[in-house]
VEXGU-780376 format. One record per residue: x, y, z of N, C-alpha, C, O in turn; residue in one letter. Coordinates in steps of 0.05 Angstrom, whole numbers, plus 5000, padded with zeros to 4 digits. Last residue first. Example, Ala and Ser with C-alpha at 12.3 -4.5 7.8 and 13.67 -1.06 7.14 Angstrom:
<pts>
525749555142527349795143525850015157526850235161S526448865156524649105156526449345156528549345169A
</pts>
This chain:
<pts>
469896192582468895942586467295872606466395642607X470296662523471896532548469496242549468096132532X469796852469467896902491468996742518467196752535X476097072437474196892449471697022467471697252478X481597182483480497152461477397032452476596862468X484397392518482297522525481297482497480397672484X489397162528489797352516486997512517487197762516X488196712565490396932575490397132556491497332565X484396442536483096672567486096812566485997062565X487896292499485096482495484496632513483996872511X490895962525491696172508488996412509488696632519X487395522551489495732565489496022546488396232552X485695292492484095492511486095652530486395892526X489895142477489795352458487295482479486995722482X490694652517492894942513491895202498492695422504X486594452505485994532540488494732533488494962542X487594302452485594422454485394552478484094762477X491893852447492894142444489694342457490194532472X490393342465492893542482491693802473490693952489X486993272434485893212462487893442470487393672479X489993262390487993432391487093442420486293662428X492692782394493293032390492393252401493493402417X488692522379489192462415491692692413492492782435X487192552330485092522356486392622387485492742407X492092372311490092672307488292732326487892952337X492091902322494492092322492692362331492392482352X487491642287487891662324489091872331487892042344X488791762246487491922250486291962281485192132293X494491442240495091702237491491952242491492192242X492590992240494291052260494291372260493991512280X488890862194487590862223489791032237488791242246X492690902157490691082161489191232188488691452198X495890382164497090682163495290912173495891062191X491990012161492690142193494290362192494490532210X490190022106487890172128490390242157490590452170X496490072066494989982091492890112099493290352100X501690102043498490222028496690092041494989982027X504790272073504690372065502090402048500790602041X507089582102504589902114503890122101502290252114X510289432077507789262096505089512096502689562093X513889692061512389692039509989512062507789492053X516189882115515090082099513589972078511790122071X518789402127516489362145514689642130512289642131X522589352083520389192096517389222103515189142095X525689832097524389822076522189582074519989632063X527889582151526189862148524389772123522189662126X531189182136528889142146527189372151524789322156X535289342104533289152087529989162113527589142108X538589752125535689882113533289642103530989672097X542189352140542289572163538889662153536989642169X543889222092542988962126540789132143538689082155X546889652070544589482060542489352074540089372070X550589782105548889952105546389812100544289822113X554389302109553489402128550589572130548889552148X555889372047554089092062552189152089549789082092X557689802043555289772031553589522039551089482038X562189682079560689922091557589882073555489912085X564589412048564389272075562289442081560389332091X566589712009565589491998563889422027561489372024X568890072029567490202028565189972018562790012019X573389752058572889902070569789962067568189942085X576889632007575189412025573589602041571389592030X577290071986576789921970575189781986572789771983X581290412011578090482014576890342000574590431996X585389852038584890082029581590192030579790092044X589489702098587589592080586589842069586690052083X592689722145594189702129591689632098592589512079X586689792186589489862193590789632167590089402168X581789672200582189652171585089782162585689852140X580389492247579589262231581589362204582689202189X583389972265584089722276584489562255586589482244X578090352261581190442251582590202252583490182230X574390042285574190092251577290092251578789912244X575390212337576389852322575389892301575489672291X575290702338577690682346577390322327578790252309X569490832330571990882308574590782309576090772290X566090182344567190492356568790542329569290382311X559989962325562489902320564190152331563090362325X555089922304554389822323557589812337557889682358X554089912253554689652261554989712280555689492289X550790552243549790232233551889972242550689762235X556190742270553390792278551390532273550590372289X559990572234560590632268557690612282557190482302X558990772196559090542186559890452218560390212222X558291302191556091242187556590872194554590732197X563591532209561691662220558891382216557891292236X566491372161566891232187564391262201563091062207X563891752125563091402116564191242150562891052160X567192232154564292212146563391812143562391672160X571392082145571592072165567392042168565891892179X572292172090573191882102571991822131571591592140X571192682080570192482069569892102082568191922083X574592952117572092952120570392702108568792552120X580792942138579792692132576692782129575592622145X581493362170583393412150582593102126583693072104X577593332207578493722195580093622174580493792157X575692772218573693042210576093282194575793362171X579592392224579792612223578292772208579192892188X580091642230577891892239579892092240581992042253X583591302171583791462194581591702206581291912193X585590882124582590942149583390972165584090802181X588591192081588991082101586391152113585191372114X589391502029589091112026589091072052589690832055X590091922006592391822030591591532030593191352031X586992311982588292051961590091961986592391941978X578692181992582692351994584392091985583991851983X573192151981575792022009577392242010577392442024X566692071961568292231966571292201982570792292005X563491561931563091771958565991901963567591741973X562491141905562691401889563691661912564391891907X560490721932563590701921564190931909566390941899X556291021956557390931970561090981956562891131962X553291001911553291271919555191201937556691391934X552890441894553790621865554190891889555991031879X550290211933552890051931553690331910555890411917X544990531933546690481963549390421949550990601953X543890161883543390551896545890551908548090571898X543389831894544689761875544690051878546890141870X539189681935542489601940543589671918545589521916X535090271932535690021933539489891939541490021945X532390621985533690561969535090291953536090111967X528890812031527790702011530290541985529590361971X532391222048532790942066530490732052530390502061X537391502018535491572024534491172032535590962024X543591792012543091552015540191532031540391542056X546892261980545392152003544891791992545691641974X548692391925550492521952549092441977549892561997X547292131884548591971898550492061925552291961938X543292601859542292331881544492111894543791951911X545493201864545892991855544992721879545692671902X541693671890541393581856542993261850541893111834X539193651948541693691929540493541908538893351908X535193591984534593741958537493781946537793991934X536093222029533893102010533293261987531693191970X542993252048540493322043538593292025539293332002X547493272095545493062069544193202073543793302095X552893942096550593702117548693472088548793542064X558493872070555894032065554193702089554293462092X563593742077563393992087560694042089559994202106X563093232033562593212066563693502079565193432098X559293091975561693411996560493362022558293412031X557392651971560192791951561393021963563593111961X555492472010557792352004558392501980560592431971X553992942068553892922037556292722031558492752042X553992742136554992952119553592862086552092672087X550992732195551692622169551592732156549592882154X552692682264551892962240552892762220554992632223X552792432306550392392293550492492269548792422252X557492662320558392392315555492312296555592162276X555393162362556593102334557092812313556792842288X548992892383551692942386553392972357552992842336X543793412382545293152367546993202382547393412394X540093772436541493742410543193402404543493222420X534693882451535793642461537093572434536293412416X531794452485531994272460535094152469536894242484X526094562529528994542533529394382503527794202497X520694982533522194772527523794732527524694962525X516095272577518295382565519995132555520995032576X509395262573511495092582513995152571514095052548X506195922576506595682562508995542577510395672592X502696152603501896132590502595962576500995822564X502896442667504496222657502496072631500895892638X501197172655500696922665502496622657503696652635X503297452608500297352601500897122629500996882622X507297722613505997912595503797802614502697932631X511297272616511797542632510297662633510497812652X510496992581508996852598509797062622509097012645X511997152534508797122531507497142565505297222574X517397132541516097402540513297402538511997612541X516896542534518996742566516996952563515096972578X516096412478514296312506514996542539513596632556X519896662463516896792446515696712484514896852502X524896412474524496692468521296802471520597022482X523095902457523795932485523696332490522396462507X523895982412521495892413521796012449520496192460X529196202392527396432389524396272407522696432415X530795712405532895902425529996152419528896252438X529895412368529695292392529995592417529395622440X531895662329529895692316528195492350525795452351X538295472336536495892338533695822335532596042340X538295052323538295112355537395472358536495622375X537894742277535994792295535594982320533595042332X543394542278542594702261540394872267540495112262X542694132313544494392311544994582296546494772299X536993732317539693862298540694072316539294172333X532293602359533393692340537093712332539093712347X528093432408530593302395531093492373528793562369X524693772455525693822432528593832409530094002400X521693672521523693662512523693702480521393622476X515993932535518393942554521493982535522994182533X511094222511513194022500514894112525515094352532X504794342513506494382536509394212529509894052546X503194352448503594152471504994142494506393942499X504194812429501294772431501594542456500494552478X510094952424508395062456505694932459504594912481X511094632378513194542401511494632431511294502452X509194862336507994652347508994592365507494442377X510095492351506795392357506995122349504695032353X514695432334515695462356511995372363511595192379X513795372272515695192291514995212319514694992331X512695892267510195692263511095412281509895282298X516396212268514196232297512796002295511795892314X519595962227520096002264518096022280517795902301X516296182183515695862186517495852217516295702232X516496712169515396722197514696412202512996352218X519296702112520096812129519096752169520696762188X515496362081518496242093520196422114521896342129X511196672093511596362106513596312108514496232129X511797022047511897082082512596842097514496842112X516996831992514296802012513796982048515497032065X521597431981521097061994518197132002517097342011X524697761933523797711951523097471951523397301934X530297661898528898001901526498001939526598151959X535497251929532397351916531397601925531397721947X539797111951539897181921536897211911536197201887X537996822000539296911985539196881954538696691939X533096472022532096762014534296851992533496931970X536396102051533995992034532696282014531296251994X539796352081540096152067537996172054538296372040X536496652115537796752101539096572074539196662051X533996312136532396412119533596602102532596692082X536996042172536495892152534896072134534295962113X538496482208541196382190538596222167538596312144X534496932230534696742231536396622206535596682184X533697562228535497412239536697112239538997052246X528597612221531297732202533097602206534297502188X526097562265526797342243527797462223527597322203X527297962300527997722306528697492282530497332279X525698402273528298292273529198092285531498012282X519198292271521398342238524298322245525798242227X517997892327518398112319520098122295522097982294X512097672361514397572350514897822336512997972331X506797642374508497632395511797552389513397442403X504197512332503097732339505597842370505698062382X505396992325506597172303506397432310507897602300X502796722366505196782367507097062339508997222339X497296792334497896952368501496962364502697172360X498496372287497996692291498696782316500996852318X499495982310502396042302501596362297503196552300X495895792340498095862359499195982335500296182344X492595662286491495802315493295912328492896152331X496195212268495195472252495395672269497195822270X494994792312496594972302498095272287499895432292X490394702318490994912341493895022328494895242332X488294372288487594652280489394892290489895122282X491093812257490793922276490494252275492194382263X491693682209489693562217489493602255488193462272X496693882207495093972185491993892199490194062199X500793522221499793702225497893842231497193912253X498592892229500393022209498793232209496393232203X501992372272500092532267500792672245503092642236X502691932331504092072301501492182288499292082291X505891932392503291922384503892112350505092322346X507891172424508591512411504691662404502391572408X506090702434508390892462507591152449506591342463X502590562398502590602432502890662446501590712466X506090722355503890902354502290842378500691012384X512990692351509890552363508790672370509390782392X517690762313516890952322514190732332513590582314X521190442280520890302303519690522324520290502348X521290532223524090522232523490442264525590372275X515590522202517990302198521290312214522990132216X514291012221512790672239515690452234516990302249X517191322188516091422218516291042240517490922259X515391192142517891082149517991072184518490882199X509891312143509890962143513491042146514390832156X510491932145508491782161509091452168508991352190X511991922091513191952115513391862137515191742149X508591762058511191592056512191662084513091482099X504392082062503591812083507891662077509091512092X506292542059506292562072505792232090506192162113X507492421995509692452017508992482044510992442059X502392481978503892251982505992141997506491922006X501493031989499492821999501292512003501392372023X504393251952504793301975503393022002504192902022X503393041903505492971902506192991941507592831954X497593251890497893031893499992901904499592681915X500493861902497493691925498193421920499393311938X506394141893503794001881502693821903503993671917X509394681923507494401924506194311903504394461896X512295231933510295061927510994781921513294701915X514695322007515595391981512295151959510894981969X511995282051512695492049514295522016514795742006X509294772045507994972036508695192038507195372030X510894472101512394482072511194702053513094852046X508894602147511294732132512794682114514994772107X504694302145504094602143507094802130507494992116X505693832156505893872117505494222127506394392111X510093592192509293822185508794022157509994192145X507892952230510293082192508593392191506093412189X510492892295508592992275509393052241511293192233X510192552349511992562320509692672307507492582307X510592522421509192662399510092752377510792992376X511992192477512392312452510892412428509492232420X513492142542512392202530511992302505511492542506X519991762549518192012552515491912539515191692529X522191212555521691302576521191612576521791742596X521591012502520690822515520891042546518890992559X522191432466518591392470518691112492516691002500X527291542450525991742474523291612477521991712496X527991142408530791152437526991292459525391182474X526291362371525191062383525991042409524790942428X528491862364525391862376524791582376522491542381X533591652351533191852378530191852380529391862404X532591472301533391252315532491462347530891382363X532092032276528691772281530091592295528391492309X536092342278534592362289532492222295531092262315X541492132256541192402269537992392284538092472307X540291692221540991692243542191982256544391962266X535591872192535191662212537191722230536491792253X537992352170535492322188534492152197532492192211X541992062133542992292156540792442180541392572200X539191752094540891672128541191812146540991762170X532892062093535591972076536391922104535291972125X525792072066527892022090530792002086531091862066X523492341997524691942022526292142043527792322036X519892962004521892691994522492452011521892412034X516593182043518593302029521193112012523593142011X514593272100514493172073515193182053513193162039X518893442152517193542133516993362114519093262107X517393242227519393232198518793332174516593212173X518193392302516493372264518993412243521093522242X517693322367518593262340516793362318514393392319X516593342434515293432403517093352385518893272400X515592982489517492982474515893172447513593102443X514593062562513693102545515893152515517593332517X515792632621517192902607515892812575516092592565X512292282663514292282642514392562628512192672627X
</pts>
């Protein structure tokens, strides 16, 4: 079976636009790859943290991980940090990575603008990316489209390592969303969800309650045409809640458009909070089962273990190919 990496950062609740952009796709991939979910507290620490607050997020993560139907049988979940080789790879690679490559990179530009200066970390958090994706010979790498330079530089680092140093690393292939996955902001569907906008009713985070869900929902953004019609370029708002309410029931756009042909965003959006509600009662479930659990614990230090099994025969490769070390 073909080898899967993933990671998510700690970093607040989960919101919809990361279930279904991406954790429903790592339940999908663990019945016929090999998988490996990791929360990458290493990369949250590129901006600060408080410890106690970080810590917590990382098991919340960790337990949505399980709750949304990730199996720590099929998969293997882990949290970073509690793996060394990471760290380990992301130096050598940094040493094999260059000031204009990551100049280059769109999200750091984003994240840097309008400042005198940025952490190093947030600047060289690419290479760190790319050392968890190589520690594990990763074949395949679900991500965003957003993602895809920061897929494109990993494949970059590994090619030129493995011209230099022997076949050193497994070159990865990333395994973009389809559009239809991309979930937008319900107050600005131009802007992707996200777990750091200032207003909490522009997501829909999967801890949430129904009385959340129903207030961000009927608040969510349309146009004044009154018609349920899919058109992303001239319909975003509308087309966005189609996007989501297509996905959770299980429903094409074409018989949304159908069901709700001469009816307004009234029923529409009423129907869509039921849908969504149904859709999270059993996540949030099975998250408060496990959340303050020994098997949370247990799972995640197996994780680590058998992690670690992987990465260690790679970080040795590395070593002899670079001549690190007393060899073996």
């Amino acid at each position: 079976m073909k080898r899967v990496f993933s990671g998510v950062q700690p970093t607040g609740n989960i919101h919809l636009g990361n279930y279904l952009g991406a954790l429903r796709q790592f339940v999908e991939l663990q019945e016929d790859h090999e998988c490996i979910y990791c929360i990458v507290d290493e990369h949250a620490i590129t901006v600060p943290q408080d410890p106690k607050e970080l810590r917590k997020h990382i098991l919340d993560v960790a337990s949505l991980y399980l709750a949304v139907g990730v199996d720590p049988k099929k998969s293997i979940v882990f949290v970073q940090s509690d793996v060394p080789g990471h760290a380990e790879l992301g130096w050598v690679l940094n040493c094999n990575c260059y000031t204009g490559e990551l100049s280059r990179m769109t999200q750091f530009k984003a994240k840097s603008h309008n400042k005198e200066s940025a952490p190093t970390g947030l600047f060289t958090y690419p290479v760190l990316m790319a050392a968890d994706i190589l520690l594990y010979d990763t074949d395949i790498v679900p991500v965003g489209n957003d993602q895809k330079q920061h897929i494109e530089l990993c494949r970059d680092i590994a090619i030129r390592v493995n011209n230099t140093k022997k076949k050193t690393f497994v070159v990865p292939e990333g395994r973009y969303l389809k559009e239809g996955a991309r979930i937008m902001a319900l107050d600005d569907p131009t802007q992707k969800m996200s777990k750091s906008a200032p207003n909490i009713h522009s997501r829909i985070s999967l801890l949430d309650d129904p009385a959340k869900i129903k207030k961000s929902i009927m608040k969510a953004t349309t146009d004044s045409e009154g018609v349920i019609r899919f058109d992303p370029e001239n319909k975003p708002g509308v087309s966005n809640l189609m996007n989501i309410y297509s996905v959770l029931a299980g429903v094409s756009l074409e018989q949304i458009e159908k069901d709700y042909e001469g009816k307004g965003y009234g029923d529409f959006k009423k129907d869509l909070v039921e849908i969504t509600v149904n859709a999270l009662a059993p996540i949030k479930a099975r998250y408060e089962e496990i959340r303050y659990s020994d098997e949370l614990i247990d799972i995640l230090k197996d994780g680590a273990a058998r992690a670690n099994a992987i990465a260690k025969p790679v970080m040795q490769r590395v070593k002899d190919n670079f001549g690190l070390g007393l060899g073996r």
